[in-house]
N, C-alpha and C positions, 0 to 999 in steps of 0.2 A: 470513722474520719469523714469530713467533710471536705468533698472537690470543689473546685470553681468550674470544672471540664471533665468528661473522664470517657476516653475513646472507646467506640465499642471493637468490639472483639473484630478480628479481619480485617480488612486495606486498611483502616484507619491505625489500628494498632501496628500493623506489619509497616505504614509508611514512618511513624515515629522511633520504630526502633533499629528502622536500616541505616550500617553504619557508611554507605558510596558519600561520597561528597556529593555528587548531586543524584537528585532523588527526584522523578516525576510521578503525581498522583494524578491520575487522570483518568478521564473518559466520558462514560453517559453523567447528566445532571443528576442530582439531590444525593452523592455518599457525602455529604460533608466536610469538601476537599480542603474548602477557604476559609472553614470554621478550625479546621484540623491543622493547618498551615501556622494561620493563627494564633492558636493554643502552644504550638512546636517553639515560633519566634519567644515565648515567654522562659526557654529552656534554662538560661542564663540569670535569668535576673536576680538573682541574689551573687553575683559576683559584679562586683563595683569596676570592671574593666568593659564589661559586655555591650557590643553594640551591634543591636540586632537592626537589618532594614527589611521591607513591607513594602513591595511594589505593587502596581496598577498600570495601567497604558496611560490611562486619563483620569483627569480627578474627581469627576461625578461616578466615577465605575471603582474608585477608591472611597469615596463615602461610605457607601457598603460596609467596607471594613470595617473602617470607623468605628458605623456605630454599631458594630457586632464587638469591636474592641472595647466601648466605654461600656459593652454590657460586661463583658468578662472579667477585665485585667482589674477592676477595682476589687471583683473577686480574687484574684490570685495576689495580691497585695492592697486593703485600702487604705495605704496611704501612697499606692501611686496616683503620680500627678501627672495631667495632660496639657500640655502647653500647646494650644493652638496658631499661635502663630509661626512658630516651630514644626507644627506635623509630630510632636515629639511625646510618648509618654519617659518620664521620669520615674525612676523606681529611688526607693529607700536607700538601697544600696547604690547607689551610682551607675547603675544599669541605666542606658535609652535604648528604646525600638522606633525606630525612626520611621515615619509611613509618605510615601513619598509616590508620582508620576509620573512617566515619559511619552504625554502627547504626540510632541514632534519628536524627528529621527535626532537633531541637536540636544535637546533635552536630557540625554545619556551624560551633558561632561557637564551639568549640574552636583554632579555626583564627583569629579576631578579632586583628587586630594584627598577626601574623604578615606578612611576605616571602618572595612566592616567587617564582623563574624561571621555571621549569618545572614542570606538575602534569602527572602520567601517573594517566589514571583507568582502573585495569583493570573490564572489565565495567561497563558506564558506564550500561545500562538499569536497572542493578538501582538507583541513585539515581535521587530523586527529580527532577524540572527544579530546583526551587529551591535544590536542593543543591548541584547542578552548574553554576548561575550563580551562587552563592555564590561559588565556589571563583575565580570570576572577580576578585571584587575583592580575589583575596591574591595575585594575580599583577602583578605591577611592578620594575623595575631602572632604574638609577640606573649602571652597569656597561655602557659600549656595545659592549663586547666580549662581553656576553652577551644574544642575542635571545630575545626571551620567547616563551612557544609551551603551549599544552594540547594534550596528548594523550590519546588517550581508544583504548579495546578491548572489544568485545562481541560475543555471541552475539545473535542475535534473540531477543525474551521480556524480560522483565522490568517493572516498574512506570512504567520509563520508557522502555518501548519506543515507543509512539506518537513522544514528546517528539525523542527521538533520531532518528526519522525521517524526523520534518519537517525538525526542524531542517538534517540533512544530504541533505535532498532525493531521498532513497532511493526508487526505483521513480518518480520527477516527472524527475528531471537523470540524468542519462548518469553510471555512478563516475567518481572520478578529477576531472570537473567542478570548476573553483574556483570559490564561489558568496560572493559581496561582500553586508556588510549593511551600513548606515548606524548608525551609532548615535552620539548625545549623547555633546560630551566634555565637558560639567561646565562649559563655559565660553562657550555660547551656537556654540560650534560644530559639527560632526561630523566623524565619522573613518571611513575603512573598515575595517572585520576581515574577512580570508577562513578559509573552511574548506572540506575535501573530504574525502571517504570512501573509502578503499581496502578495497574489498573480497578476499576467500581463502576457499579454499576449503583441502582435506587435499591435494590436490593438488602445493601450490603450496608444501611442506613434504616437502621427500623423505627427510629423515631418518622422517618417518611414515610417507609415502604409501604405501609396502611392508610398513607392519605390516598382513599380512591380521586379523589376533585385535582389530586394532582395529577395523579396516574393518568386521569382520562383528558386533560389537558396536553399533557405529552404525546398523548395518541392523536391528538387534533393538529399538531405538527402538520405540516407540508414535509414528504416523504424524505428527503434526503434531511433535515432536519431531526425529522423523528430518528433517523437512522443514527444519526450522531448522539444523541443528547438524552436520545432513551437507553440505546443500546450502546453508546460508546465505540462505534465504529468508526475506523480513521479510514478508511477507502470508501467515504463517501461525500460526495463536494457537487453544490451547485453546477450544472455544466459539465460535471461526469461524460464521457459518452459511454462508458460501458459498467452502467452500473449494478447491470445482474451479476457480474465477475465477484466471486467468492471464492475464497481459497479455500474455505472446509469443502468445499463441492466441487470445484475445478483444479486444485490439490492434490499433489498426491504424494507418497515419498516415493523416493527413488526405489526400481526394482530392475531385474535383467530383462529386457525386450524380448521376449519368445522368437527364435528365429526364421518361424513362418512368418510372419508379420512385415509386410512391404515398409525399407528404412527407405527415406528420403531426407533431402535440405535443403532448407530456404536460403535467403540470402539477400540482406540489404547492403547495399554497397556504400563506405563512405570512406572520406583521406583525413580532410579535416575535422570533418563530422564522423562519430562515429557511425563503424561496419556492426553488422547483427548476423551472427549464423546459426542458423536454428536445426536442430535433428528433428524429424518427424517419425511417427511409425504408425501405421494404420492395422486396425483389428481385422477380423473378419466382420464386425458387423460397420463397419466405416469410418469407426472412429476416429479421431487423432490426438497422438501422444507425443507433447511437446518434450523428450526424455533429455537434452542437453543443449547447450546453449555457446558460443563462443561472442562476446559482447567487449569489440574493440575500442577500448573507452579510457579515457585518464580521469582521476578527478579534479576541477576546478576547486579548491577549496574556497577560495576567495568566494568564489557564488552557489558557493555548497551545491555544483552541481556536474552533473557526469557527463554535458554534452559536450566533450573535446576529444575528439579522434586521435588514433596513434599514428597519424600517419604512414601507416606501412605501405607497400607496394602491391599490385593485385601476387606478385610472384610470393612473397612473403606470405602473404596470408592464403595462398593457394596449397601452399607447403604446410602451412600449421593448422590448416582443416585435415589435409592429411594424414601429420602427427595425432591431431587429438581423434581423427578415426582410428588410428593403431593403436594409439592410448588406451583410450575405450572399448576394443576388443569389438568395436562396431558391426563387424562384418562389412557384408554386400549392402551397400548404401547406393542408391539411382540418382544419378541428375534428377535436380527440384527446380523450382522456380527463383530466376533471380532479376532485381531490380533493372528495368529494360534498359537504362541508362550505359549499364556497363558492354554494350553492343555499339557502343557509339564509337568511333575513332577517331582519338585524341592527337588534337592540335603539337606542332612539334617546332621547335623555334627557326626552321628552314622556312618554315611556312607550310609546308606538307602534313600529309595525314597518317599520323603513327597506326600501330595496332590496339585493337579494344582489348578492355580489361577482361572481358572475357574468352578473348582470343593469346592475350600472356596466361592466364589461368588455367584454359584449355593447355598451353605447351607443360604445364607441371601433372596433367591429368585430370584433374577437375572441371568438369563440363557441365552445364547449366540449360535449364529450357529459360528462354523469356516467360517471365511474369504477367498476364493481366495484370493491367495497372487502371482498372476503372477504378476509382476510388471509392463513389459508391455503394458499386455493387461488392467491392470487395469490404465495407464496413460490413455490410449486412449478413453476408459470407463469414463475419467473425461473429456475429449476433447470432445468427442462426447458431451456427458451433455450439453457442455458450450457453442458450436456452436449454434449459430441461425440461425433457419429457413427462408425463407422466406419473412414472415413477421418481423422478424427482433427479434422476440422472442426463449429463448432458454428452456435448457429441467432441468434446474438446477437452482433455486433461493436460496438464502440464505439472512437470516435475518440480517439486518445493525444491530442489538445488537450483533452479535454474533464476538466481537471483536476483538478477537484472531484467528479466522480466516479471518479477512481481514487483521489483521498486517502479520501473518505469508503466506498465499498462492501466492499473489502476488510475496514473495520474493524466491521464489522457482524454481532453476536453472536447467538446464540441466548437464548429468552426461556428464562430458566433454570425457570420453575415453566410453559410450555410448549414445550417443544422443536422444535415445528412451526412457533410464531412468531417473532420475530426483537424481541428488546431494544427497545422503544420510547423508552428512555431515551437509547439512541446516537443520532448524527446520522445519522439516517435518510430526510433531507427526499429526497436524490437515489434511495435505493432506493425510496421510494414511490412517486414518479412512474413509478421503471422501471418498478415492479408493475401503477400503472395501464395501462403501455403491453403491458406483454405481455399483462395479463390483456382487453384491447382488440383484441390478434394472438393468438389463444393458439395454441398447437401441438397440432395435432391428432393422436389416436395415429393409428399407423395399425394399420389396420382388415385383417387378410388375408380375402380374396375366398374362401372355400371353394363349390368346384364343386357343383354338383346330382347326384348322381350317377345318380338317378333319370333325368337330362333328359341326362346325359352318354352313359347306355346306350342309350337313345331315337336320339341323335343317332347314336352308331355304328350300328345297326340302320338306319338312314335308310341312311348310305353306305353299307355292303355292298349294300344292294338296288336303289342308284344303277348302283354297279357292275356289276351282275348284268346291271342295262336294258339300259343304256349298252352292254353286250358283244351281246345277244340282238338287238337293233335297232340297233346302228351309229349310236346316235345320240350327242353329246360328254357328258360326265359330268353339267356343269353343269345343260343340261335337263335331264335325267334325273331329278337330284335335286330339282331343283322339281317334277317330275313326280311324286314316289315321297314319300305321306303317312306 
């Protein structure tokens, strides 16, 4: 038999026959995500009800498609027909796959009123989140013979690169993972939708894999680029500030803290903004083990994002530091460093000066050292941490539970008008604390020992004339030499 298409074996094959309603293929360039997508949208068309759509951001970045579509689809049917001023291929049967753009953020209720089966979003960071749940309520059938499904393709980067990652749990769940969300059906009830992520690499595309001229084109990247596009890394972004931060190396799972091991906690203070509490534990050789995590935080849905405090009281969250040390079977935990802020004493509507938060804190038993708050030196103080040695090991591990620190640090930029410090506008509450805690352990350089050589020459002139003793009088070296000034 003769194909118009025929996937090869791995991501391509695994993303055609996963049955989530939405589905992300994604990662480094050339597995043939847009080609694959493409192929997918034609699943229907021999049923006369089916209306597939074929998105783009923009419609020079939709071209592309295009005319990878008038290569194929005349194969998979020729007597489909392309109507250009429609954006529409027509099929035999009454099938359209409609190819369509959303430039601007308005360009979404283009799409208003419309039906559709199936949406394939190629490159799906480069829209916005509200685009891309737009596109949700033009999906519906009425056809049980046709199941509905989003699919979606990208590279790492783009405008809704964060949005995209949360959502499909990228670098928090395991690829591949089906991950279930709850949502309102309109009628006092809820429903499940799953989705998962299939990740590729060039690899996993052997019609490419063997183009060296591409491969080494890839390599010519500028670094955070290559890192995306070859490797398909999403913790890597222009303006990074800490982008040696890896989870296979700075990773670890969860294990019981050996009870030699000096516990301490950090502690960023926030009401509105949220609070961050970190457990620390240091090895004998200095290291430190970020092993739990308390991350006082609501989520904003609206702006898909975590930075809204729960506002509790410093009493509240004094007490449930407490809880979750007993929780945790923590033991002997020291006062850590905590953000210098909570030493201040708070304005009171008399016009008087209340007590600091960390003087209510202190009445629950939890006590605090002030924080160095150079901000500099406390970046570098996480830099240093994070670098590896050597042997390819560094001075900072933290626990894969601790999960609001791997969604948040990664995403932490550089202050663009200073380079040395770090965006205070991001959610920064968990890199604070880390800062207080390293700049609390800092790493010390080290220091090489250079000899005296003066004291070195001295000490040789001592032995030869030990020796000399020691031969003329037959007495053992050792006397000798405590003998001989």
């Amino acid at each position: 038999m003769t194909y118009a298409w025929k996937p090869h074996p791995g991501p391509q094959t695994e993303f055609l026959r996963r049955g989530e309603f939405e589905v992300l293929f994604g990662g480094a360039a050339g597995p043939g995500k847009s080609e694959c997508a493409l192929m997918d949208a034609t699943r229907y068309v021999g049923n006369k009800n089916y209306r597939g759509l074929v998105l783009r951001r923009t419609f020079p970045q939709l071209e592309e498609l295009l005319d990878r579509a008038h290569k194929y689809y005349p194969l998979v049917d020729p007597k489909a027909d392309w109507a250009a001023t429609e954006k529409r291929w027509h099929f035999p049967s009454g099938a359209i796959i409609k190819f369509g753009h959303m430039q601007h953020e308005d360009d979404k209720y283009n799409y208003q009123g419309q039906e559709y089966h199936r949406a394939y979003v190629d490159e799906v960071t480069q829209f916005t989140p509200t685009q891309y749940l737009y596109i949700f309520s033009r999906i519906r059938t009425t056809d049980p013979d046709i199941r509905c499904a989003v699919r979606c393709t990208s590279n790492p980067g783009g405008v809704g690169h964060q949005f995209v990652k949360d959502r499909f749990g990228i670098g928090n769940i395991g690829p591949r993972t089906t991950i279930y969300e709850e949502i309102d059906d309109g009628k006092g009830g809820k429903i499940r939708i799953s989705r998962c992520f299939i990740p590729a690499t060039l690899e996993d595309n052997p019609s490419l894999a063997n183009d060296r001229e591409y491969l080494a084109r890839l390599g010519q990247l500028p670094e955070i680029e290559r890192m995306r596009l070859r490797f398909g890394i999403w913790d890597a972004f222009e303006g990074q500030a800490f982008s040696e931060l890896n989870r296979a190396i700075h990773g670890v799972s969860d294990f019981e803290i050996p009870i030699e091991w000096e516990k301490f906690r950090a502690f960023d203070w926030g009401y509105a903004k949220p609070f961050s509490v970190g457990w620390y534990a240091m090895d004998f050789d200095g290291k430190l083990w970020r092993f739990a995590e308390w991350y006082g935080a609501k989520k904003d849905e609206s702006r898909n994002s975590w930075d809204c405090g729960l506002k509790m009281t410093a009493t509240e969250i004094a007490r449930g530091i407490k809880e979750q040390e007993r929780d945790l079977r923590m033991g002997k935990v020291h006062p850590g460093p905590a953000d210098p802020a909570i030493w201040s004493r708070r304005p009171q509507k008399d016009g008087t000066l209340g007590i600091s938060v960390s003087d209510e804190m202190a009445q629950e038993g939890v006590l605090w050292i002030k924080a160095d708050n150079d901000r500099i030196l406390g970046r570098q103080q996480v830099h240093h941490r994070l670098k590896v040695d050597e042997e390819g090991k560094p001075e900072l591990y933290v626990f894969l539970s601790c999960a609001h620190w791997w969604r948040s640090l990664p995403e932490i930029r550089e202050y663009d008008k200073n380079p040395e410090d770090v965006e205070t506008k991001s959610e920064d509450h968990g890199y604070d604390e880390t800062r207080y805690a390293c700049m609390f352990k800092p790493v010390r350089p080290r220091v090489a020992i250079i000899p005296d050589i003066g004291s070195f020459q001295h000490e040789r002139r001592k032995l030869i004339a030990a020796r000399q003793h020691a031969t003329r009088y037959g007495t053992s070296l050792s006397t000798a030499y405590n003998r001989t000034r």
